[in-house]
VOGU-3710 file (C-alpha; in Angstrom, 3 decimals, decimal comma):
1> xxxxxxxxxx> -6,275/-41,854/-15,832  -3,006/-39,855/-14,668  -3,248/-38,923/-18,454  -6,901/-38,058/-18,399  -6,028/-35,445/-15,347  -2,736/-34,420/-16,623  -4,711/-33,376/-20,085  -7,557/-31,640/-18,478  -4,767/-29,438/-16,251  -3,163/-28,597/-19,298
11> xxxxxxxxxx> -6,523/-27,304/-20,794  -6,987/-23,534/-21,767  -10,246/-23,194/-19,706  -8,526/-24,722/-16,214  -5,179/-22,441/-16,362  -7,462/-19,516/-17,544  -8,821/-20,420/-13,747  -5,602/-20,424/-12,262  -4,100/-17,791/-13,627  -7,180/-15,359/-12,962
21> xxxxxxxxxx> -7,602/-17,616/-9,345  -7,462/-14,370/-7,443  -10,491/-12,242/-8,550  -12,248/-15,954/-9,199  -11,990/-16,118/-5,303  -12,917/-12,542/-4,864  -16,189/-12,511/-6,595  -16,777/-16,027/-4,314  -16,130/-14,213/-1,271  -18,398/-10,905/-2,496
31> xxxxxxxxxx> -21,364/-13,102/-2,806  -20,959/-15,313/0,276  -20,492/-11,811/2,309  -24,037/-10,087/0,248  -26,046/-13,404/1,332  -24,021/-14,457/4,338  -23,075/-11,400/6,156  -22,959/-12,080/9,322  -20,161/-14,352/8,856  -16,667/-12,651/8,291
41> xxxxxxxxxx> -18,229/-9,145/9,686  -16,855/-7,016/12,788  -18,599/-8,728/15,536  -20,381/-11,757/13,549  -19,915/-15,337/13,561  -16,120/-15,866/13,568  -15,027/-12,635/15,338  -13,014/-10,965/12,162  -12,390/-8,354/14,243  -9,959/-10,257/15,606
51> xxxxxxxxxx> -9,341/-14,029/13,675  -9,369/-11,633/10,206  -8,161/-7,966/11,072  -5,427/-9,111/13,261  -5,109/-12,958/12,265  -4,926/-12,638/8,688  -3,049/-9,730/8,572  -0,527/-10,892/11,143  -0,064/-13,950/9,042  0,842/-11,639/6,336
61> xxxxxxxxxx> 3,778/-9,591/8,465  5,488/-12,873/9,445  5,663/-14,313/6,255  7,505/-10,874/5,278  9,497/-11,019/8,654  10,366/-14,437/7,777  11,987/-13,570/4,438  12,787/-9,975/4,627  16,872/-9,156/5,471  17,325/-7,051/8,828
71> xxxxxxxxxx> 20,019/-4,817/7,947  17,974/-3,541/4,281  15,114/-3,064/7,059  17,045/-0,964/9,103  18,355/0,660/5,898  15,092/1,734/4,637  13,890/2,415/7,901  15,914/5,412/7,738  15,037/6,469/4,071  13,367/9,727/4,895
81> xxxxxxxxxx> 13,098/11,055/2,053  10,607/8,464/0,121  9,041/8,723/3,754  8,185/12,324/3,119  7,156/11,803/-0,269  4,779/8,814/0,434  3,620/10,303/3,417  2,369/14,073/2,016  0,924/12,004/-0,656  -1,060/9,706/1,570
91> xxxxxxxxxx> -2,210/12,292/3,568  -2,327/15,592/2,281  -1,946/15,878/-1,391  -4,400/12,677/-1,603  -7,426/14,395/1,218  -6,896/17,787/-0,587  -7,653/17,079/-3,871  -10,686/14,751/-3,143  -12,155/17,778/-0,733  -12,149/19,781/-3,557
101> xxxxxxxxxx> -13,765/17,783/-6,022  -16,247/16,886/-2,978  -17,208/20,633/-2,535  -17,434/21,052/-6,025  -20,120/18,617/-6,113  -21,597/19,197/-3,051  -22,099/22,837/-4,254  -23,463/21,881/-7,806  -26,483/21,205/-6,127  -27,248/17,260/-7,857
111> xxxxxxxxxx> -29,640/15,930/-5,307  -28,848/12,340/-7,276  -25,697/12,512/-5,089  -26,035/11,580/-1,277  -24,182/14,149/0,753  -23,018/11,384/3,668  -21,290/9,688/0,264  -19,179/12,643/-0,048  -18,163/12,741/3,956  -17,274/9,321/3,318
121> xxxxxxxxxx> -15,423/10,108/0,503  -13,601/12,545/2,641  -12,947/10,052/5,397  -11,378/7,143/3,076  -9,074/9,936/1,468  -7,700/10,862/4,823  -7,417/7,523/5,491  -3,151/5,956/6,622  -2,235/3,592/3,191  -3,388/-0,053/3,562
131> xxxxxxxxxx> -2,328/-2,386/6,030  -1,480/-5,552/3,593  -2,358/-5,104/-0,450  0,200/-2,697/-1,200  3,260/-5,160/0,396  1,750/-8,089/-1,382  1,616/-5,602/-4,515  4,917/-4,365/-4,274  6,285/-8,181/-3,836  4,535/-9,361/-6,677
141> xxxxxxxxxx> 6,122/-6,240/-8,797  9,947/-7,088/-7,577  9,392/-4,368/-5,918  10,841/-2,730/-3,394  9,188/-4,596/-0,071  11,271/-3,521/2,793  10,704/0,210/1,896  6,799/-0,522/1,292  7,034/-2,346/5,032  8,340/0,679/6,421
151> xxxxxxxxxx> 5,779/2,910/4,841  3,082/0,766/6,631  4,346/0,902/9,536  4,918/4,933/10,080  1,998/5,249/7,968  -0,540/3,728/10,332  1,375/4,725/13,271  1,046/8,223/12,302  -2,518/8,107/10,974  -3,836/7,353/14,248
161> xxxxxxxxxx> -3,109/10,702/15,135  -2,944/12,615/11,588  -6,116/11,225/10,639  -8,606/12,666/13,134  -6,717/15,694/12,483  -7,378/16,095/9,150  -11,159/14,766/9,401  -11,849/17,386/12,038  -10,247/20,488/9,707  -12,326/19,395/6,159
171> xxxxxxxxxx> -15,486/18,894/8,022  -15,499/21,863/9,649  -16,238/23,992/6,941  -19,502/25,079/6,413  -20,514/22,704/3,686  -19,820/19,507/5,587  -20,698/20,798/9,174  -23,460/18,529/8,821  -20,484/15,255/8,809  -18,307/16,866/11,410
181> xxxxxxxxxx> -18,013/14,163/14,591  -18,004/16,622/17,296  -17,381/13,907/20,768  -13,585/14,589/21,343  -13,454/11,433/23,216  -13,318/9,149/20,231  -10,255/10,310/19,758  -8,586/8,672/22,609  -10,498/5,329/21,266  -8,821/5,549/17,718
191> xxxxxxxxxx> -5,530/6,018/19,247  -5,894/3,004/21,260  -7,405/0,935/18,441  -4,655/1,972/16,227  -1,546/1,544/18,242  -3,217/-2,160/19,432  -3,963/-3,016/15,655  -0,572/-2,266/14,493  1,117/-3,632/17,706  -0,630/-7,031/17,602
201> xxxxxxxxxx> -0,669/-7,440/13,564  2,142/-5,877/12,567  5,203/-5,245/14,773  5,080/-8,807/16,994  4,649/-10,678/13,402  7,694/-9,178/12,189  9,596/-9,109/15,362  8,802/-12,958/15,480  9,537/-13,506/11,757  13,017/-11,656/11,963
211> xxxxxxxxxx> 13,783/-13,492/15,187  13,479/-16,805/13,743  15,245/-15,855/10,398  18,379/-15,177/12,262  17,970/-17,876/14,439  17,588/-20,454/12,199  17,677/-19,244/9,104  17,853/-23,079/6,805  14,718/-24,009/8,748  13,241/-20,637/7,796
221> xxxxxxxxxx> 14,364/-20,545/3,981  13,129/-24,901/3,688  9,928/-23,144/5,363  9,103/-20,943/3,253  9,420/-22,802/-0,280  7,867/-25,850/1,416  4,742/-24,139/2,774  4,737/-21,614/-0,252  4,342/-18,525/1,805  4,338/-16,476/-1,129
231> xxxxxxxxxx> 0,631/-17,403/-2,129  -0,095/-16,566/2,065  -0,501/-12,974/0,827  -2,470/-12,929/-1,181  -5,114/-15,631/0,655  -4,998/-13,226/3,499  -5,605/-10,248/1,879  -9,066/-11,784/0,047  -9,824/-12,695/4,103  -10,055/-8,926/4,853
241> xxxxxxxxxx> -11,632/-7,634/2,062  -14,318/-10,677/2,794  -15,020/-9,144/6,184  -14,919/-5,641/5,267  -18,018/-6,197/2,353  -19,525/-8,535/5,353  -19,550/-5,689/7,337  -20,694/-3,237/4,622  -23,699/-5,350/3,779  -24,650/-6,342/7,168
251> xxxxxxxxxx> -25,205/-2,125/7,636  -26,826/-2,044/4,415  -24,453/0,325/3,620  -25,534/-0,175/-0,633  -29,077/-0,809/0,200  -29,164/2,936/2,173  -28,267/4,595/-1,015  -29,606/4,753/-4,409  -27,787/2,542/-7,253  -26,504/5,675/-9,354
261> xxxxxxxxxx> -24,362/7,004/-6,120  -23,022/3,727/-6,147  -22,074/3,649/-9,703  -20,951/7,381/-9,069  -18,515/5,958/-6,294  -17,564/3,392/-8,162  -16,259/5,243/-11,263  -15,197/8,376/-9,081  -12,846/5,849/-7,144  -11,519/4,001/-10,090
271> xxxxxxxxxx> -10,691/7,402/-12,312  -8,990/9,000/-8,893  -6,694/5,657/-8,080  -5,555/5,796/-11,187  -5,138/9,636/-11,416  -2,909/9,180/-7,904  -0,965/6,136/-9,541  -0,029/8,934/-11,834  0,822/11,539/-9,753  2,703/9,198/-7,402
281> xxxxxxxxxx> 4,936/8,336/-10,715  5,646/11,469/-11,700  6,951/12,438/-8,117  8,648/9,369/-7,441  10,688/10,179/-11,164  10,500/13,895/-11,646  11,976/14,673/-15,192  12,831/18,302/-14,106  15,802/16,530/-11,395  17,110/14,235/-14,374
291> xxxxxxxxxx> 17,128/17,152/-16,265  18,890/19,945/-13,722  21,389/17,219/-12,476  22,204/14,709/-15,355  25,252/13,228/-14,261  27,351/13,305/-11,286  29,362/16,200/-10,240  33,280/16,394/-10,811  35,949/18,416/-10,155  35,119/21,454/-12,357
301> xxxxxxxxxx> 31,318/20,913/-11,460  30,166/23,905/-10,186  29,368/24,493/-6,203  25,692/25,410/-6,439  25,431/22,300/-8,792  26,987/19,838/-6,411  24,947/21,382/-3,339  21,887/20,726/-5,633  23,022/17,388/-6,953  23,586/16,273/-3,242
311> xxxxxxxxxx> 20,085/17,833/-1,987  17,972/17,101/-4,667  19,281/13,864/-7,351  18,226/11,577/-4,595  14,299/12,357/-4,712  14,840/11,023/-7,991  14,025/7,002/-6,899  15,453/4,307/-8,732  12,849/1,690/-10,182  12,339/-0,501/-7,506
321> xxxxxxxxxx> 11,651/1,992/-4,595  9,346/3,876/-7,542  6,767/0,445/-7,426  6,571/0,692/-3,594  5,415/4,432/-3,783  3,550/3,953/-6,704  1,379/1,147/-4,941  1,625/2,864/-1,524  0,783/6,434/-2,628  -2,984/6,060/-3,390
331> xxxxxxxxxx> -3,804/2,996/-1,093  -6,482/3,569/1,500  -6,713/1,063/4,246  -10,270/-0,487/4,842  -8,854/-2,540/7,832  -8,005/0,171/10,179  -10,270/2,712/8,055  -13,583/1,067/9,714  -12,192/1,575/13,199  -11,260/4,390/12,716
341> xxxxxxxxxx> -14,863/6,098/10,686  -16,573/3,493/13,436  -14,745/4,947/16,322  -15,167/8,871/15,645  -18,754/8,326/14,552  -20,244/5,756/16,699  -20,948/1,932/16,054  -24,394/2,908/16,460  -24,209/6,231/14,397  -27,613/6,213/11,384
351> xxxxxxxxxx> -25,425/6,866/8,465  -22,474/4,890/9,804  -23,295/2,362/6,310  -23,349/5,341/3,711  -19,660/6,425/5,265  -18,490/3,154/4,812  -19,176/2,896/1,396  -16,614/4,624/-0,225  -14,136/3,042/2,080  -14,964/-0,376/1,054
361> xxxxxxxxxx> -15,578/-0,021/-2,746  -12,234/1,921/-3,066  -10,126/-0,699/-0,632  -11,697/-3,705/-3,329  -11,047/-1,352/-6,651  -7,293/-0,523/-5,452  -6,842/-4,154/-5,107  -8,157/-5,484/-8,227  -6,629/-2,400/-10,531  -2,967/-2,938/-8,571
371> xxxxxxxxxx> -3,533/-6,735/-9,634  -3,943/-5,922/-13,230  -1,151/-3,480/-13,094  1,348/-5,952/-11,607  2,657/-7,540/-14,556  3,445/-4,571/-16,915  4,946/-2,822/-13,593  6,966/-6,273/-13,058  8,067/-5,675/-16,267  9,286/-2,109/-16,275
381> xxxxxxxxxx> 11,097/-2,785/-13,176  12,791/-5,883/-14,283  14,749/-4,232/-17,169  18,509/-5,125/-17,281  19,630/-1,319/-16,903  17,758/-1,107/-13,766  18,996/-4,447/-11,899  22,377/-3,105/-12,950  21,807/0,563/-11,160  19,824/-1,603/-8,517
391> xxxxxxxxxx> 23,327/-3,719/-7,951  25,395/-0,050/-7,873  22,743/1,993/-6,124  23,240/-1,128/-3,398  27,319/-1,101/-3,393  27,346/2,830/-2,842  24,750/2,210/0,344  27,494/-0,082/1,600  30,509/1,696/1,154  28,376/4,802/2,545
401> xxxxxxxxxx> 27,520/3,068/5,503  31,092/1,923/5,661  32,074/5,522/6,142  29,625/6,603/8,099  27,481/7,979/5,870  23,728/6,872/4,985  23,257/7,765/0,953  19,148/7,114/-0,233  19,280/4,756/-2,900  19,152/6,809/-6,131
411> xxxxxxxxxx> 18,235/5,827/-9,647  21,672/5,510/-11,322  21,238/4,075/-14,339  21,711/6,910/-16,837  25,459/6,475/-15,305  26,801/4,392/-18,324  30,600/4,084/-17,425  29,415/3,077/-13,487  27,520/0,148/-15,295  29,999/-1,207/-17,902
421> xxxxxxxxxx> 33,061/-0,587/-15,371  30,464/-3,199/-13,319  30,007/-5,440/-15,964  34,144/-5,526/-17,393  34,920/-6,639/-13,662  32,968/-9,435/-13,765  30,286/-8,246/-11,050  27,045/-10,772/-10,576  24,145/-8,228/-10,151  21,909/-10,776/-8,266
431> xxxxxx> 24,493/-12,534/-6,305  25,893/-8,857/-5,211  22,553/-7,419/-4,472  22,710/-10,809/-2,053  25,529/-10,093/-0,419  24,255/-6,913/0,412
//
């Protein structure tokens, strides 16, 4: 018998299951939320507003809290500079470039296209990054997680109030008047939903997980490998994206419009992620910085090329901050984005379903294209030359910080004699970046 089972687990077909277990699970939970809506939606049976969209996604924050080291926290709290870049992209670059393709559209004239598509369009573009895929993401890439936690933190703090903003300036041009939510007192409602969302699901999590890491940080560590809080992650982000198509087909938000907008969405989304994923890349790793500044400066460097080495070399990100921008650049959140199209528009607004559709196909294509892009980004970030500038980009943050000086962890590994001076001494790269 223990043969039998150990020969069937061993089959092709059943670890084709378990290696593809996560979009198995998420075309489960698709169908149970077309024919079961009422279940996992805002309001329905179990309450997701609050056992999902602060329950799940709680769960999610203390299991990084747990595991997550406070000082690199603190350290990439203050990394401003990937803040800026992440944060332009999120917002602006991101909103700007899908208004313009939306009024290029909406000016072609194609009746096939439904004009409240394109406001919601608008609306999931000027959306904060998501709440909980791109940390899971950027874990399961070796990533850098701390700087990705950051990012959702100020990203959704800040998109309570940058969000609106941004809404209220695209649709108030004439060709989306129409879209424009005009009661200034929904406002004040997003702010409060937005601050209590990230209060109660993100910050108490992770003030909770850090407090009992340093408390007692054995029980924490036999925790976490004994309850395999990795996998939590991922379990809780399939929760949200369950209630968020429960509450898209409880509004009948793909039965209100006809099938080719939704295969329009669906393609438009899909060929813009990937276009972002792109752009976030190339300005995470500029060429024209590792060009202008190749190596550091010496003594007979000039002084307009140490200014710029000092100024600019650091927007050039080493590999493992590069995987949290790249999956935190074109993210749009579907957990606070509902609130916050809900909350400027009305729960009871007619064409609240045909905003939310964009919202809620994009949140479920991100996911399942950042899956498939996981391993060859694991890859390209787990290179030897990389964990070796990762283990010097790490001892010049401490000796900075020793001296009172913060230095942004910089990609360093075009600095050959840095790396083999490393590797003569004797210098474990995984037990230093440890220490750290």
């Amino acid at each position: 018998m223990t043969l039998s089972l150990s020969k069937i687990w061993n089959s092709k077909f059943v670890q084709l299951v378990v290696s593809q277990w996560f979009f198995i699970a998420l075309v489960c939970f698709i169908v149970l939320a077309r024919f079961v809506p009422n279940f996992a939606r805002q309001g329905g049976l179990v309450k997701a507003e609050y056992t999902i969209e602060y329950g799940a996604v709680a769960l999610i924050f203390l299991q990084n809290g747990l595991s997550m080291s406070t000082k690199k926290l603190c350290v990439y709290l203050s990394n401003w500079r990937a803040h800026i870049v992440i944060l332009l992209m999120s917002f602006l670059i991101t909103s700007s470039i899908i208004f313009g393709f939306c009024c290029a559209i909406q000016r072609s004239g194609n009746s096939n296209i439904d004009e409240w598509l394109l406001v919601g369009l608008i609306l999931t573009a000027a959306s904060p990054t998501t709440v909980a895929s791109n940390v899971v993401m950027t874990q399961e890439a070796k990533g850098n997680d701390l700087l990705c936690l950051c990012e959702v933190f100020i990203g959704n703090f800040l998109g309570g109030f940058i969000t609106p903003a941004i809404v209220q300036m695209y649709l108030s041009t004439s060709l989306f008047a129409f879209g424009n939510p005009s009661n200034g007192s929904s406002v004040r409602t997003v702010y409060a939903n937005v601050m209590k969302q990230i209060g109660l699901s993100v910050l108490v999590p992770l003030f909770v997980g850090q407090l009992a890491q340093n408390l007692f940080p054995k029980q924490v560590s036999w925790a976490l490998k004994a309850l395999r809080m990795n996998k939590v992650g991922s379990v809780c982000l399939l929760l949200v994206m369950f209630s968020s198509f429960s509450t898209a087909f409880y509004q009948h938000a793909f039965t209100s419009v006809p099938g080719i907008c939704i295969v329009f969405v669906v393609l438009f989304n899909l060929g813009i992620y990937l276009f972002f994923s792109v752009l976030c890349f190339v300005c995470a790793r500029p060429w024209i910085i590792l060009r202008l500044f190749p190596e550091e400066p010496s003594e007979s460097s000039s002084k307009p090329y140490i200014i710029g080495y000092r100024l600019l070399r650091p927007f050039y990100y080493n590999k493992k901050d590069t995987v949290a921008i790249l999956f935190c650049g074109p993210a749009k959140t579907a957990a606070l984005g509902v609130s916050l199209i809900s909350s400027q528009y009305g729960s009871d607004f007619p064409q609240l379903g045909k905003l939310l559709v964009p919202l809620v196909l994009y949140q479920s294509e991100q996911v399942v294209t950042a899956k498939l892009l996981v391993p060859w980004v694991r890859r390209w970030a787990a290179e030897e030359n990389d964990q070796a500038s990762g283990c010097e980009s790490d001892l010049e943050q401490v000796s900075s910080t020793k001296s009172g000086e913060h230095v942004d962890g910089t990609d360093s590994y075009e600095r050959a004699g840095a790396t083999s001076e490393n590797a003569t001494t004797g210098i474990n790269v995984q037990d230093t970046r440890q220490d750290v």
